[in-house]
NUGUKE-120086 format. One record per residue (C-alpha): x, y, z; residue in three letters. Coordinates in pm, whole numbers, padded with zeros to 5 digits, always signed. Layout:
X, Y, Z, ALA;
...
END
This chain:
+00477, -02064, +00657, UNK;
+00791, -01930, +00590, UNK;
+00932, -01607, +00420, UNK;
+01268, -01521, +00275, UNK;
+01378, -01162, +00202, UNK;
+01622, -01097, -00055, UNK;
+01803, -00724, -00140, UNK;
+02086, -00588, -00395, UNK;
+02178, -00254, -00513, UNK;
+02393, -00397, -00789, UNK;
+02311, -00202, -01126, UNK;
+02396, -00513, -01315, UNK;
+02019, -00662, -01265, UNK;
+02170, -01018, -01360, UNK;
+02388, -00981, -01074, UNK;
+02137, -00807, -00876, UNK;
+01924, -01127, -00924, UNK;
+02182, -01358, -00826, UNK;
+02222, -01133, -00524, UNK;
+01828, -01151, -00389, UNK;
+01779, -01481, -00463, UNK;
+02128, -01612, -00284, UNK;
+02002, -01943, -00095, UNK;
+01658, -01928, -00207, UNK;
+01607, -02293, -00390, UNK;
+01208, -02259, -00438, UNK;
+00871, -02072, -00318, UNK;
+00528, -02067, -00383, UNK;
+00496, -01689, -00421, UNK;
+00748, -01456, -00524, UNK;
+00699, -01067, -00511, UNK;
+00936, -00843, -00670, UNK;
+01014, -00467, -00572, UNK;
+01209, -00297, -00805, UNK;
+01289, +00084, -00865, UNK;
+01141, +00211, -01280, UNK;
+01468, +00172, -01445, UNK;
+01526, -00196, -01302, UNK;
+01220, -00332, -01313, UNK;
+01165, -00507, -01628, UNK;
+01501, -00666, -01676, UNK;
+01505, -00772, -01305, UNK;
+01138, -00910, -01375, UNK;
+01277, -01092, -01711, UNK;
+01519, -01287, -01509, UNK;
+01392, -01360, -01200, UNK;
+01116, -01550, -01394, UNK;
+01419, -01713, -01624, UNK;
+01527, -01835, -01304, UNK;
+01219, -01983, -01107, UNK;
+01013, -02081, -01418, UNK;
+00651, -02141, -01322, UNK;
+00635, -01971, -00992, UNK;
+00370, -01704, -00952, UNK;
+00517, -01368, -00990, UNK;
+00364, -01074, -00892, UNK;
+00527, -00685, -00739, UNK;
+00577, -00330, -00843, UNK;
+00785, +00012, -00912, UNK;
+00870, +00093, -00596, UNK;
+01116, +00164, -00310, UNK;
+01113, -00087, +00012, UNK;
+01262, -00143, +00337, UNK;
+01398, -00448, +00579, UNK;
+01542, -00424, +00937, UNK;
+01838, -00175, +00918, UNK;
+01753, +00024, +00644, UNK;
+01503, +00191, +00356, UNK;
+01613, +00229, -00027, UNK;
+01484, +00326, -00348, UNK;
+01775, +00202, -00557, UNK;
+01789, -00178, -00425, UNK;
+01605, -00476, -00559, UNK;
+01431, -00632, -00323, UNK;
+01285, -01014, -00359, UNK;
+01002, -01158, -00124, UNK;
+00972, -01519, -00125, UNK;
+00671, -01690, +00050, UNK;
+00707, -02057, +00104, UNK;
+00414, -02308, +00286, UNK;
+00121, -02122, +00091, UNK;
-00133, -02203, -00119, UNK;
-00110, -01911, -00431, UNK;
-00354, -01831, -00688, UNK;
-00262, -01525, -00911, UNK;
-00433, -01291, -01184, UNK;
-00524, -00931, -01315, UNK;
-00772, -00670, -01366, UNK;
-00704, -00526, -01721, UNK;
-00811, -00209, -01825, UNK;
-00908, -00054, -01456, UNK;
-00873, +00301, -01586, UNK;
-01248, +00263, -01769, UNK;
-01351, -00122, -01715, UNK;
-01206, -00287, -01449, UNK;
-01525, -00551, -01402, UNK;
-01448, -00695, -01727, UNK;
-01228, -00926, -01505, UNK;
-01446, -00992, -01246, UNK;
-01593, -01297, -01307, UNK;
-01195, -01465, -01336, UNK;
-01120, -01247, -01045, UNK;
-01411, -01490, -00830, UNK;
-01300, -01785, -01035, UNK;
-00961, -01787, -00897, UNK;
-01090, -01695, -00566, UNK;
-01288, -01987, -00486, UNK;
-01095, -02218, -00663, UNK;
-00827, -02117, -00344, UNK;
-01159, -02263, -00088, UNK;
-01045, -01987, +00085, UNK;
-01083, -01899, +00444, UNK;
-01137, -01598, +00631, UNK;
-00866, -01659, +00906, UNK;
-00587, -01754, +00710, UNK;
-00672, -01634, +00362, UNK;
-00595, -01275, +00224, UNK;
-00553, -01092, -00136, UNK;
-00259, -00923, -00211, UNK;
-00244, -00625, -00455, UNK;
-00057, -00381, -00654, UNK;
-00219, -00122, -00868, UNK;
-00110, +00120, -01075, UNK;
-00384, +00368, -01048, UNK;
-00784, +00411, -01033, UNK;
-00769, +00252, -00682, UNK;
-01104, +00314, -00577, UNK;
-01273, +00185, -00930, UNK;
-01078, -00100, -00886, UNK;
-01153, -00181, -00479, UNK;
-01538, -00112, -00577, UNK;
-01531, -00370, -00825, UNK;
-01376, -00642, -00651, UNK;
-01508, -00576, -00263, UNK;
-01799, -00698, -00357, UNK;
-01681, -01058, -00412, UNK;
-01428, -01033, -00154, UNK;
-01683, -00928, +00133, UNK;
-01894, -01234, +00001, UNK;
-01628, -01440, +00097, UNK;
-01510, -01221, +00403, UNK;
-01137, -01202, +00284, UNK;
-00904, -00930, +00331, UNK;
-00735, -00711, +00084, UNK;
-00384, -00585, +00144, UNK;
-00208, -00335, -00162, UNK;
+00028, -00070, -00226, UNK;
+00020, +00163, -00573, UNK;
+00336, +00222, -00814, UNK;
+00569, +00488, -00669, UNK;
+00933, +00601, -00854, UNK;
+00795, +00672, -01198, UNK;
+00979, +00900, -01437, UNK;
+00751, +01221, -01576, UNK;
+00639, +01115, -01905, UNK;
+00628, +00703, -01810, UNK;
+00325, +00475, -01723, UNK;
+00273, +00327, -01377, UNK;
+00391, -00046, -01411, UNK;
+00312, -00353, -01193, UNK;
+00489, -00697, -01249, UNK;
+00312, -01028, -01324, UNK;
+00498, -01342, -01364, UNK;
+00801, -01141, -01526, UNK;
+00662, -00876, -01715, UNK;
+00567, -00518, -01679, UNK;
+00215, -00389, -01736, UNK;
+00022, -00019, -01746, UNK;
-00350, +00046, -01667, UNK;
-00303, -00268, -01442, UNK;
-00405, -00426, -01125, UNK;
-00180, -00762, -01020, UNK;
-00296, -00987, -00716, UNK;
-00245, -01272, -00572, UNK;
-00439, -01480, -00335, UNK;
-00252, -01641, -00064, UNK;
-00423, -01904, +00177, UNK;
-00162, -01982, +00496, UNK;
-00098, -02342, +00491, UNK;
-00008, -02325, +00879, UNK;
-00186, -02062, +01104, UNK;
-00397, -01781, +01072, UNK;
-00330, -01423, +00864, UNK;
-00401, -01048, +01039, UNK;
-00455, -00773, +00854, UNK;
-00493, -00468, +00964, UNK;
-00372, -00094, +00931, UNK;
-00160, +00169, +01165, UNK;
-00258, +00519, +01138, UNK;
-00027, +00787, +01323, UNK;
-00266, +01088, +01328, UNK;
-00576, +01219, +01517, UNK;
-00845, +01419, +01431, UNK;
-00744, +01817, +01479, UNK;
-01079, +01954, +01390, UNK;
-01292, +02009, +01637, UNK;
-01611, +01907, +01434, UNK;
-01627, +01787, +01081, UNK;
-01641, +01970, +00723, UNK;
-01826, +01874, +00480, UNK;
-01704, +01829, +00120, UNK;
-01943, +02033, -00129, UNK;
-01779, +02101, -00443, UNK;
-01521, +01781, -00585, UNK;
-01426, +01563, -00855, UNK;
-01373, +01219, -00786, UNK;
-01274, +01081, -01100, UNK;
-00921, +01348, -01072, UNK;
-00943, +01319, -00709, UNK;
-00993, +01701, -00649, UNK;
-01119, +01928, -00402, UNK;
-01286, +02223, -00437, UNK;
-01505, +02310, -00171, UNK;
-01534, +02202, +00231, UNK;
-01846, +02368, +00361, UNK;
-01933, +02606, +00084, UNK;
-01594, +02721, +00096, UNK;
-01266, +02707, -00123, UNK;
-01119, +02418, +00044, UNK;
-00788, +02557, +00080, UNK;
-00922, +02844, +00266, UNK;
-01028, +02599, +00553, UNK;
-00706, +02458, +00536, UNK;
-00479, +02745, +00636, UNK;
-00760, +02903, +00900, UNK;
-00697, +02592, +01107, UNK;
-00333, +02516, +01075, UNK;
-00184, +02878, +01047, UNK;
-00021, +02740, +00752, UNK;
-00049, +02924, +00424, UNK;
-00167, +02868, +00096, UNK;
+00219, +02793, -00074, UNK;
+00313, +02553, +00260, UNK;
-00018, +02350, +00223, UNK;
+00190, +02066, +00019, UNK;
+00440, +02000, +00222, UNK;
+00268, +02066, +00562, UNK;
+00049, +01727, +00440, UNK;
+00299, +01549, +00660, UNK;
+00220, +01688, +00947, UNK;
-00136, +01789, +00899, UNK;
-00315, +01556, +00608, UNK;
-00682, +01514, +00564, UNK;
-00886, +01248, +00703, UNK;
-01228, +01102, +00573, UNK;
-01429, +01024, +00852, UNK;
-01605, +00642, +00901, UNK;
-01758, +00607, +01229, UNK;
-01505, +00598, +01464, UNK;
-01209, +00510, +01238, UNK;
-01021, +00787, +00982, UNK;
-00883, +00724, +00639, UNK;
-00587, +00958, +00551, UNK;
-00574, +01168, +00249, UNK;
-00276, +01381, +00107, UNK;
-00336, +01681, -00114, UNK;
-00012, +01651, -00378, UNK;
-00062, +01983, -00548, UNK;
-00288, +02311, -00532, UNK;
-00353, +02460, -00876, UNK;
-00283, +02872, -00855, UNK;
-00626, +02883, -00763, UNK;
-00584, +02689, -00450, UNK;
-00787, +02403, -00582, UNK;
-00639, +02114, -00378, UNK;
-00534, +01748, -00551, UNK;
-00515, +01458, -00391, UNK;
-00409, +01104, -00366, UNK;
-00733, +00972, -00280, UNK;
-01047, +01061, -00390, UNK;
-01314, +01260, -00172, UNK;
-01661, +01237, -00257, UNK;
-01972, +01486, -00228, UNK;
-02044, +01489, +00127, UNK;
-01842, +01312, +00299, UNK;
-01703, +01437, +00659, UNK;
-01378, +01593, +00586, UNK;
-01144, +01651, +00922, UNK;
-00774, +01755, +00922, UNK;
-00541, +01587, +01118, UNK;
-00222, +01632, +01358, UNK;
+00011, +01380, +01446, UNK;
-00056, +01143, +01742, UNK;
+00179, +00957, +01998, UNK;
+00381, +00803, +01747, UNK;
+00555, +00566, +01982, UNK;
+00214, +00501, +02141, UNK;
+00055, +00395, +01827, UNK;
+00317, +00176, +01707, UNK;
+00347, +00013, +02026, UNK;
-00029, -00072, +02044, UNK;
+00011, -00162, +01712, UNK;
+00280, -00456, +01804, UNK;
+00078, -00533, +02133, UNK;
-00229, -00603, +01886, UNK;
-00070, -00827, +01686, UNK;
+00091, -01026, +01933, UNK;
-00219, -01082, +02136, UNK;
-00474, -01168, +01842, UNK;
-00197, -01425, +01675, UNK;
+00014, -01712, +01879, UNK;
+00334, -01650, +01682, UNK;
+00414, -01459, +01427, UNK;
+00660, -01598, +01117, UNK;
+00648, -01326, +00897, UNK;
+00535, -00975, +00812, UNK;
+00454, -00813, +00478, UNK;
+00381, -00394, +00515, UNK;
+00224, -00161, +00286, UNK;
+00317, +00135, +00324, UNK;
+00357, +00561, +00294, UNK;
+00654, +00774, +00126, UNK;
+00524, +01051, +00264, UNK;
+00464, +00864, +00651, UNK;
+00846, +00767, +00631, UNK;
+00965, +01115, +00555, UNK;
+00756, +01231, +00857, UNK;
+00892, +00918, +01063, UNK;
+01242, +01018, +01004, UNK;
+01186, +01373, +01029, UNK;
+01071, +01347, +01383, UNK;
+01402, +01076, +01468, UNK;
+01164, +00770, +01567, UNK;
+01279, +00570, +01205, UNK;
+01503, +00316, +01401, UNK;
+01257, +00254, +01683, UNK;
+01002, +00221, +01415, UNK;
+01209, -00022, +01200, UNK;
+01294, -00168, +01545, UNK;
+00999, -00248, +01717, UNK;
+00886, -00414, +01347, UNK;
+01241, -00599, +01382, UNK;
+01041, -00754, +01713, UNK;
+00746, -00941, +01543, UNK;
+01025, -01153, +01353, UNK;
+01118, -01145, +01013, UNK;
+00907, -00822, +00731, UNK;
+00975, -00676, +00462, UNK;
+00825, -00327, +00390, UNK;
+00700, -00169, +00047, UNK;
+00703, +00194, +00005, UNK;
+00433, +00344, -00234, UNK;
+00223, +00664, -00264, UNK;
-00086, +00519, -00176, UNK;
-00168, +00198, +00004, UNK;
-00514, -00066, +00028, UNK;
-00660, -00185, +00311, UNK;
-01004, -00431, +00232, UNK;
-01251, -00132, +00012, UNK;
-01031, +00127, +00150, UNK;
-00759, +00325, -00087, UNK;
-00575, +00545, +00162, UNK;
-00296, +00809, +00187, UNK;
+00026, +00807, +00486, UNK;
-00087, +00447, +00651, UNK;
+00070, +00144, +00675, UNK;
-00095, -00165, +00604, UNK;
+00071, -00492, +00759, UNK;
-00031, -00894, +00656, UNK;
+00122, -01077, +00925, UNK;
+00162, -01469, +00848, UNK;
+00102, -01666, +01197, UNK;
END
């Protein structure tokens, strides 16, 4: 397997095209990463120039090896892979109309577990979507990998890409079977559990991803009695402290994005009634990331490429803290990735907040 990486800045999106795509002759996949106000031109001719490829990507800032940006183009070409594509229409309301092509595709890949994952971008309703289409995958024991739209202007529709056009109320994947080793997925989370025992979410709304209530209590009110923080800091203090939905063992992050003036908190993923709500502190960074190298390295012979999902919000704490060029660094050391900034990110039936999710091609 083999991937190429591809960036421009150029605001001439011809040019910019021309610039990604330097000494890239053919693939089997492409994914394209564009900021809103490139994205459709940029998607118009990089299918003019590799008609009949499979095209899939998103709105969104990225990074490589030396840098992040949320101005550049950025082209991801996988080459040695089998690739099936296709989308889930209408995921705001009905997203299982598409199931049945969804499986279709699927098994038409013979896919296997070890070296078989989807790929996905969404542009909202995450955890409709992942509910609908788990079910097949988990039948098949295949991994899902995603990242949602990021960069959109007030007033616009979150956009995915699909074999060089744009799209709204939209999920775009592709399903890519690794023609020469195995595929890890997995998922690096950088905080620990601060509470000392869990809450319990009583009042919420899934469907607009609020919350209300954490034992009995306005949520909000929890919130500052544990971090010292107060109700106007709650927002931005998400990067240090988030939330965490508890599963076993493992965490799932969640970021509250606003607080209405009654302190009702909104988030980027959903919490529902009851779950076990903890709020989180940052953990060894540098410990974490390294055990998150270590683990790849030992579970897969040799890596060839890395594809990673991930946070905004995590890479504004990563940089705050000075650790971004170690990060980008000790990524640099698995061999050649390409990152994909979003505000929310998919791991398997999991829709999560300030992770990064890798897919790392053996």
């Amino acid at each position: 397997m083999r991937g190429f990486i591809g960036t421009s800045q150029s605001d001439n999106i011809g040019e910019a095209i021309s610039q990604a795509t330097k000494g890239l002759k053919k693939a089997d996949l492409l994914i394209l990463i564009a900021p809103f106000i490139k994205a459709e031109k940029a998607a118009e001719y990089l299918a003019e120039k590799y008609p009949g490829t499979p095209m899939i990507g998103t709105t969104s800032a990225s990074y490589i090896s030396n840098k992040t940006d949320d101005t550049s183009i950025m082209v991801v070409a996988l080459a040695g892979v089998t690739v099936s594509t296709g989308i889930l229409t209408n995921t705001r309301k009905t997203p299982v109309s598409s199931i049945l092509e969804f499986e279709d595709i699927l098994c038409s890949m013979e896919p296997e577990s070890n070296n078989t994952v989807c790929l996905e971008f969404s542009t909202g309703s995450e955890e409709k979507v992942l509910a609908t289409i788990h079910s097949v995958l988990k039948r098949y024991d295949i991994s899902l990998a995603g990242s949602s739209s990021y960069g959109t202007p007030l007033g616009d529709k979150n956009q995915i890409i699909y074999n060089g056009k744009l799209m709204a109320d939209t999920t775009v994947y592709a399903f890519v079977k690794n023609n020469a080793g195995n595929i890890l997925v997995g998922k690096e989370n950088i905080y620990k559990r601060l509470s000392k025992k869990a809450h319990f979410a009583t009042l919420v709304d899934r469907n607009t991803k609020t919350l209300f209530q954490l034992d009995n209590t306005p949520a909000h009110e929890i919130y500052t009695a544990e971090t010292g923080v107060d109700k106007e800091g709650i927002v931005e203090n998400m990067l240090i402290n988030p939330l965490g939905r508890a599963a076993g063992d493992d965490t799932f992050i969640t970021t509250t994005n606003s607080l209405d003036m009654n302190g009702v908190m909104f988030n980027g993923k959903a919490i529902f009634e009851n779950e076990s709500i903890f709020i989180m502190e940052p953990d060894d960074i540098e410990k974490v990331n390294q055990d998150t190298i270590s683990h790849i390295n030992n579970v897969l012979e040799k890596t060839s490429f890395t594809l990673c999902f991930d946070s905004v919000n995590r890479f504004r704490y990563i940089a705050g803290i000075g650790y971004l060029d170690e990060y980008l660094s000790n990524l640099s050391s698995l061999g050649t990735f390409a990152g994909i900034l979003g505000t929310g990110e998919q791991i398997n039936n999991q829709h999560v907040n300030q992770t990064m999710v890798y897919v790392v091609f053996e």
